[in-house]
N, C-alpha and C positions, 0 to 999 in steps of 0.2 A: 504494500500500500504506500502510496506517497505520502511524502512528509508536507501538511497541510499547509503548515508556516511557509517553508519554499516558496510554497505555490503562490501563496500570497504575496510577498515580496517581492517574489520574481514578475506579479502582475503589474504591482504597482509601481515598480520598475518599468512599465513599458509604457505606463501613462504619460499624455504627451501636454503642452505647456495651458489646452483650454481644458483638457479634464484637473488639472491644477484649478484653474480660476473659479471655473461652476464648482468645485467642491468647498471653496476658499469661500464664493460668495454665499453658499445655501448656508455655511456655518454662520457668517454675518448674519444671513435673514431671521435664522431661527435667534440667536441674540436678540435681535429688536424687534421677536415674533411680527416679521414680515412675513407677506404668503409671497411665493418666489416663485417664480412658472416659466416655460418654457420660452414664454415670449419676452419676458425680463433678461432671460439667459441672451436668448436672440440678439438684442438692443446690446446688452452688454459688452456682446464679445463684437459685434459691427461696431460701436462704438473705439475698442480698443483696438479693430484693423485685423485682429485673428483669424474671423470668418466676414464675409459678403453672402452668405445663404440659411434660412432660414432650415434648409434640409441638411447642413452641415452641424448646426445647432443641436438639434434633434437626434444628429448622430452620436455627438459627443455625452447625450444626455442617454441615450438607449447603450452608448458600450456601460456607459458606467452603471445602468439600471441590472444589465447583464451579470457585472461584478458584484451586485449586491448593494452598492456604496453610496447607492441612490434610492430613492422609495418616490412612489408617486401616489398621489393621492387625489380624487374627484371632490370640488367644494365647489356646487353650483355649475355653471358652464366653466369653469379655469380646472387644469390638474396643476395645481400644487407640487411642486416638488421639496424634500424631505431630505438630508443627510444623514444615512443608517450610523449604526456606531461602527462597523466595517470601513465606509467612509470618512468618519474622521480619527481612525487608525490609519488609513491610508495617507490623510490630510497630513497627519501627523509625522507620519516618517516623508513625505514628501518635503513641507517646511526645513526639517532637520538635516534631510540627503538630498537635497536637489540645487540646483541653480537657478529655481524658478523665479523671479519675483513678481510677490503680490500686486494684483492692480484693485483700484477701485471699483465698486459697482455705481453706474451712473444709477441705476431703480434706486439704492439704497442709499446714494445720498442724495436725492429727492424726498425719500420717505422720511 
């Protein structure tokens, strides 16, 4: 059987610089019990030059749903998106082991 831990690490090792940001902002959201959605994500990452597509956005948000690291949630017509405790494990060693840096959420600093 595989060694679980590996497997983990070695995933989020392969995470690339916008599954950093959407995991960096949903932690902000939940902070300032924001609801943070797909389309905030969208805005966010066009905002900072990452992605130009809305189906890009969506993808970065389905690997990470994939991983576990994301959770989505239906509240009225919006699905809410949710940072598992998987994903802010991953958050965590990313911070600590990467070269990422943090950018702002233009939603969250409107909200």
């Amino acid at each position: 059987m595989a060694d679980t831990g590996n497997i983990f690490y070695e995933q989020v090792a392969h995470l690339a610089y916008p599954h950093f940001l959407v995991l960096l902002w949903l932690t902000h959201a939940e902070d300032r019990n924001a609801a943070y959605n797909i389309t905030n994500c969208f805005d966010d990452l066009k905002y900072h030059n990452v992605t130009r597509t809305k189906q890009n956005a969506v993808t970065i948000v389905e690997t990470l749903k994939a991983l576990r690291f994301v959770d989505e949630q239906n509240h009225g017509n919006r699905k809410n998106l949710y940072i598992t405790s998987h994903g802010a494990k991953a958050l965590e060693y990313l911070v600590h082991n990467s070269s990422f840096s943090p950018r702002k959420s233009l939603f969250l600093e409107r909200t």
